[in-house]
BATI-984002 format. One record per residue (C-alpha): x, y, z. Coordinates in steps of 0.2 Angstrom, whole numbers, plus 5000, padded with zeros to 4 digits. Example, Ala and Ser with C-alpha at 12.3 -4.5 7.8 and 13.67 -1.06 7.14 Angstrom:
2
506249785039
506849955036
REM end
This chain:
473
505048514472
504148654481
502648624492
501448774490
499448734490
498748844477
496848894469
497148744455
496448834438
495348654435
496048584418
494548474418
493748644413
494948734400
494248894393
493548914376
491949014365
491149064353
489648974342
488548804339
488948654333
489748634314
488548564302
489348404303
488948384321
487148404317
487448284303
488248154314
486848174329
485248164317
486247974312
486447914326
485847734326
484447654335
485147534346
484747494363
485047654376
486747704379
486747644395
486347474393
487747474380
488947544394
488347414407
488647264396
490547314398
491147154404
491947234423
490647414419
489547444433
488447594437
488747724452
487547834445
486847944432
486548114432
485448234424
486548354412
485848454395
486248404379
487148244388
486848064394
488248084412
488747924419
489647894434
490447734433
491947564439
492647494430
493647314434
495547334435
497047224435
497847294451
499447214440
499347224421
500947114420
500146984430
498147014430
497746854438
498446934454
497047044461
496047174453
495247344460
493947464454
494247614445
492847744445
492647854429
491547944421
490647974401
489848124396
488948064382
488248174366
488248054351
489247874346
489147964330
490448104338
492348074343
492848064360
493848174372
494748024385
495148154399
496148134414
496648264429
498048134433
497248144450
495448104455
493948114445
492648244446
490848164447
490248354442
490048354423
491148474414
492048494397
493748494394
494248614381
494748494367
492748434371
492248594367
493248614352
492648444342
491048454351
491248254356
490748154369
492248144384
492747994396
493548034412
494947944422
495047944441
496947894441
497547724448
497747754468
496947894472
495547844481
494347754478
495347684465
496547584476
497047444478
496647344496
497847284505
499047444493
500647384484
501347534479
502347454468
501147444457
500847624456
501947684440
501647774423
501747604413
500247514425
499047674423
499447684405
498647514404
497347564415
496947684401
497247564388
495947454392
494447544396
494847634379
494747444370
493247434381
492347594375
493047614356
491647474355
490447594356
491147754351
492047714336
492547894330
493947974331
494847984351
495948134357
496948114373
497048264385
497448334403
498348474410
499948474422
499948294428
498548244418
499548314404
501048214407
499748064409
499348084391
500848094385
501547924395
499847834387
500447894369
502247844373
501747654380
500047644365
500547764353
499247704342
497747714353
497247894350
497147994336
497948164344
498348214361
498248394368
499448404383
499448554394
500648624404
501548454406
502948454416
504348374408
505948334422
507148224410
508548234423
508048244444
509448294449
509648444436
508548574440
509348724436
508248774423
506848834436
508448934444
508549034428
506749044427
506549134443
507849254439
506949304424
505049284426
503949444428
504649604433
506149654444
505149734456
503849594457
505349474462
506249574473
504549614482
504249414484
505949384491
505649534503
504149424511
504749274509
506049324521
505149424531
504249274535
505549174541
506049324549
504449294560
504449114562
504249104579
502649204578
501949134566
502448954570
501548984585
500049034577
500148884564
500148754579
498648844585
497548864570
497948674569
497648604587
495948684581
495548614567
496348444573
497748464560
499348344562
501248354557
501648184559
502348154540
503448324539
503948294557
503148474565
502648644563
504048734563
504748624546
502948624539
503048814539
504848824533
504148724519
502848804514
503748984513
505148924502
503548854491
502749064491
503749104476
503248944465
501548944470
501449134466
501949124449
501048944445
499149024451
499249214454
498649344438
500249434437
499649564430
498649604445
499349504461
501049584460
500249744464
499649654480
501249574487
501449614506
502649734512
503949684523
502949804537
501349714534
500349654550
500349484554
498649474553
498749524534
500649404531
499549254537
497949304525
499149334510
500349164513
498549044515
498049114499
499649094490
500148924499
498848874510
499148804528
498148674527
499048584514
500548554524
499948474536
499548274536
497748284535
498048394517
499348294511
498848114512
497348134498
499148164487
500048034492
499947944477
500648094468
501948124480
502347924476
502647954459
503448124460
504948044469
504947864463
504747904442
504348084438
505648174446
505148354457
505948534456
507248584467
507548764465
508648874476
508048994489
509549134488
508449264498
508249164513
509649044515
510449104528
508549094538
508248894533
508548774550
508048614537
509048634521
508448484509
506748454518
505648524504
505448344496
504348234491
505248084502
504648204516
502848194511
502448014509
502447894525
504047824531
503247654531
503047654511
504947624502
505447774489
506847684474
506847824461
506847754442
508047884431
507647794414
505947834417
505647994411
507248004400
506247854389
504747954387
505648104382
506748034369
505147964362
504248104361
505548174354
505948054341
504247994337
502648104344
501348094331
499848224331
500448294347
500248464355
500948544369
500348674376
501348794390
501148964400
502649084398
502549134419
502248954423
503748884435
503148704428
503448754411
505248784414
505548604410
504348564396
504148444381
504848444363
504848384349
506248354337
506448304320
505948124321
504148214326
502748224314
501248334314
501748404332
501948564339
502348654355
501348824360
501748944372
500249074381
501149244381
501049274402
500249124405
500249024422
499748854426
498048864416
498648924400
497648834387
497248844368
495948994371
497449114377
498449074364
499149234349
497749224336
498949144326
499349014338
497448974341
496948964326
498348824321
497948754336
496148724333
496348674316
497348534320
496348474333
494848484324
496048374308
496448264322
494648244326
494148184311
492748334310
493548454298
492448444282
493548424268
494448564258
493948654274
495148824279
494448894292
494248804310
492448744313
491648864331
491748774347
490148764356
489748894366
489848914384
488848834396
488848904412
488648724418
489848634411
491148764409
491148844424
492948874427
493248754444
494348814458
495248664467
496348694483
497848584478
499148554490
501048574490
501448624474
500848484462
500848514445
REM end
């Protein structure tokens, strides 16, 4: 796994165009029926309550809890509350249940699928990232089969009220969320748009992201990112000088990696990853450091790339959670470093055992993610995937065999980590859409061409920058 904090393209906010509403949207508003206000309706959710509401155009936003089983095997064992959120247009329109597979925005936007079927959109915080945990925290109870529920249940809550048809959605870990809740309920949704999903069938084979770093871009680009990469271990002492300064100063901690010096080794063997997961080839190759730069200008370049702040405890412990799963059920790259090698002190420290406290026991499950991608394989129904050509994380991706129906896998031809349905070859996009739109159950009948998205709002569809740490998906 490779631990590099990067500018996270927010999937909450996937890209898309173009026109108004179809006429059936207008159709399906003008019916809506007049029942009591959709907030009461929400609230009478037995475990619902109200956090707040907020003002948004052309939507009812709600930020919400709502009463889990801290165990779904054993509900009578405690419960916790997990906050989401509903941005509501219409009981008439189908519904978008998003998640980031992280935590929840409380900023209404639109997920791109939202945009595309102009429906209403529910939003998941993920089970044990906070607030959403549990306390006292068994983090045994933190797996893919437990959050599936979780997502289970507030969509038998919510189906009450918005009957329409529902599309499951999320990128990166939110996309592998998706695709665990069609896998556990495959009946639940009508479709599910997963993007750049990482798929790691086999931990302990990784060779895959090997051959995608011999490959990806151009040969000068990579041999111009192995030329820093080692000329910043070549000036480790330096700069793990300056490191343990910046954080003294901004009261930053190493307790969980162990200090600064194995912090920064991890965080340059993550440049390369992080490079090409975030970075706009086309333009950030031009922009790689020279082995002569100043270290003025190195440090600049690796906090934008990997950013120092995620290596230290304070950046890490909001991703605990993640760093939980990573190394108990969803497995974590582990790439070579060829080009500086010979310049590691901590061979095998780049890790997510290294990233979660000692006091919190790590057993890895390897039938896992095997389960789900022999399912998916043999069984996905209405499900697209949707991956970036330049993304490390799509060196290991989902497909779907012959027992598939209705499913596809699309690639974004130079495409990072927040390649979408928008970037996609006009062909691709336009198959893409019309499916979604089918899936959606808003495709008038005998219907060729896709239905426009709703346009842009530069409210909702501001594309949201996140500093993630370390590398997650």
């Amino acid at each position: 796994m490779r631990k590099a904090i990067r500018w996270l393209l927010s999937l909450v906010v996937l890209i898309g165009t173009v026109g108004a509403g179809s006429a059936a949207a207008g159709a399906a508003t003008a019916a809506e029926p007049k029942t009591k206000d959709i907030k009461d309706r929400l609230l009478a959710i037995p475990g619902m309550s109200l956090i707040e509401e907020k003002p948004v155009d052309g939507y009812r936003y709600f930020v919400l809890n709502y009463t889990q089983p801290i165990d779904h095997r054993h509900p009578d064992k405690g419960t916790f509350q997990q906050r989401l959120t509903v941005l509501h247009k219409s009981v008439n329109r189908p519904t978008v249940f998003f998640t980031s597979g992280y935590n929840v925005s409380t900023t209404a936007t639109r997920s791109e699928p939202t945009k595309i079927i102009d429906g209403n959109q529910v939003s998941l915080e993920y089970r044990y990232f906070t607030p959403s945990r549990p306390t006292p925290t068994d983090w045994k109870k933190l797996d893919i089969k437990q959050a599936a529920n979780d997502q289970h249940r507030i969509f038998k809550a919510l189906h009450r009220i918005y009957g329409k048809n529902w599309i499951a959605t999320g990128g990166s870990k939110g996309g592998m969320t998706a695709t665990y809740y069609r896998r556990f309920f495959p009946h639940d949704m009508n479709g599910t748009v997963a993007y750049v999903a990482p798929n790691d069938v086999k931990n302990d084979e990784d060779a895959a992201y090997d051959r995608f770093f011999k490959t990806v871009g151009t040969a000068q680009c990579r041999a111009d990112l192995a030329a820093i990469e080692r000329e910043a271990l070549v000036r480790r002492e330096e700069m793990v000088d300056r490191f343990q300064k910046w954080a003294d100063k901004e009261k930053q901690t190493f307790t969980r990696v162990g200090n600064a010096d194995r912090a920064y080794e991890v965080m340059v063997t993550d440049l390369v990853f992080g490079f090409w997961q975030y970075q706009p080839a086309e333009t950030a190759c031009a922009e790689v450091p020279k082995p002569t730069v100043s270290t003025d200008d190195l440090w600049k370049w690796m906090d934008e790339v990997g950013g120092f702040g995620s290596y230290t405890d304070q950046g890490m412990e909001p991703y605990t959670p993640y760093y939980y799963q990573a190394g108990t059920q969803l497995g974590e790259p582990g790439y070579q470093y060829p080009n500086v090698a010979d310049l590691l002190k901590y061979p095998g420290i780049n890790n997510s055992r290294s990233f979660v406290p000692k006091d919190i026991p790590m057993d890895f499950d390897k039938s896992a993610m095997p389960d789900v991608d022999k399912w998916v394989r043999k069984h996905a129904n209405r499900m697209m995937f949707v991956n970036g050509q330049w993304d490390p994380w799509s060196s290991e991706h989902f497909e779907v065999g012959a027992g598939a129906r209705d499913s596809y896998v699309f690639t974004v031809p130079g495409g990072n980590h927040g390649s979408n349905i928008a970037k996609l070859k006009d062909a691709d996009r336009a198959k893409a859409t019309a499916e979604l739109l089918d899936w959606a159950g808003v495709k008038a009948p005998g219907e060729r061409k896709a239905a426009p998205q709703l346009p842009y709002d530069k409210k909702l569809d501001k594309q949201e920058s996140r500093r993630m740490p370390m590398l997650l998906p």
